[in-house]
C-alpha positions as CSV (number, residue, x, y, z in Angstrom):
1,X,76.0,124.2,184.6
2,X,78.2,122.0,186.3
3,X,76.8,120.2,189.3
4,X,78.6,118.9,192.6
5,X,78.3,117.0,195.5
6,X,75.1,115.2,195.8
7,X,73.5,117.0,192.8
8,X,76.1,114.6,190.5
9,X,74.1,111.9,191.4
10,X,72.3,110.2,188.3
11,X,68.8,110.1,190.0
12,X,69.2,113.8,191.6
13,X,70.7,115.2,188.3
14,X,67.4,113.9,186.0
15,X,65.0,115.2,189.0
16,X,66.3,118.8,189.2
17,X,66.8,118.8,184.7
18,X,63.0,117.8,184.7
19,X,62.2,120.6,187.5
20,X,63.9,122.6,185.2
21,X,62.0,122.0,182.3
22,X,58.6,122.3,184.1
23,X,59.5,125.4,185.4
24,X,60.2,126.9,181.7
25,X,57.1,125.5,180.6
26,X,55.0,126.8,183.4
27,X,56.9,130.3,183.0
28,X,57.2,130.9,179.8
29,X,54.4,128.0,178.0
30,X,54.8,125.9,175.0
31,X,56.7,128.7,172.7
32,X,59.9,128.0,174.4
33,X,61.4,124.4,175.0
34,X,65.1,123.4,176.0
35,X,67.3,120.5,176.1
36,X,69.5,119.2,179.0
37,X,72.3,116.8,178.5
38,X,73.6,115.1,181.9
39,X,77.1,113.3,181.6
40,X,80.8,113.3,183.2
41,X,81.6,116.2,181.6
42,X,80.9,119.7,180.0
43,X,82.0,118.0,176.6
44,X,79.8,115.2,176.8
45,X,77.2,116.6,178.4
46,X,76.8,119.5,175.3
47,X,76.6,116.3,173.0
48,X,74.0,114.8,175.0
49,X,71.6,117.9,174.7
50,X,72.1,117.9,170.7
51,X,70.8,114.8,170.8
52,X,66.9,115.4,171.5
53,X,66.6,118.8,170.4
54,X,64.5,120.6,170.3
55,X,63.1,119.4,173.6
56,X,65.0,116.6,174.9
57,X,66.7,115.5,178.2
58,X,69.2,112.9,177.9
59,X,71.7,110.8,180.6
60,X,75.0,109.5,179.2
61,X,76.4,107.8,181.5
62,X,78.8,105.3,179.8
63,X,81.6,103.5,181.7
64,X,85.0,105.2,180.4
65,X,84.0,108.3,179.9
66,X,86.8,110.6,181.4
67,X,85.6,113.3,184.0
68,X,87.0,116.5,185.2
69,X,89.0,114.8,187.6
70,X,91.1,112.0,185.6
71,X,93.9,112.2,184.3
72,X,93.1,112.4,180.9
73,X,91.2,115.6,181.6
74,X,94.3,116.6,183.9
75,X,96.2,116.0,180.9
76,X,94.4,117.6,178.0
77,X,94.2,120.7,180.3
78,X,98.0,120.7,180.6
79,X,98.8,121.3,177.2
80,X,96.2,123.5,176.5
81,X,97.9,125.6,179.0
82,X,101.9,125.2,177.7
């Protein structure tokens, strides 16, 4: 899911993926485990959560990495469109 505002913050992102986690664990117990990849974008972020699986919780956050607003993403979306 993609977050905004204040819930892009590094710090605020890891808290709520960790809530999220403990909440599936006290739901649903041990039989059931997910991973959350946190980055600048949907790409990167999918990447990021094959990286621990099966229960695994990773941050990229690497300099350079384009997000949904550059222009690189601008671009790519442009002539995906044409």
């Amino acid at each position: 899911m993609p977050l905004r505002g204040k819930w892009r913050e590094p710090e605020t992102a890891l808290r709520l993926a960790r809530d999220i986690k403990a909440r599936i664990a006290a739901t649903v117990g041990p039989c059931m485990r997910s991973s959350i990849g946190i980055a600048p974008n949907g790409f990167l972020a999918k990447t990021a959560s094959d990286m621990q699986k099966p229960d695994g919780l990773v941050l990229r956050r690497r300099p350079g990495y384009p997000d949904e607003n550059s222009s690189a993403s601008k671009l790519g979306g442009f002539l995906r469109h044409r």
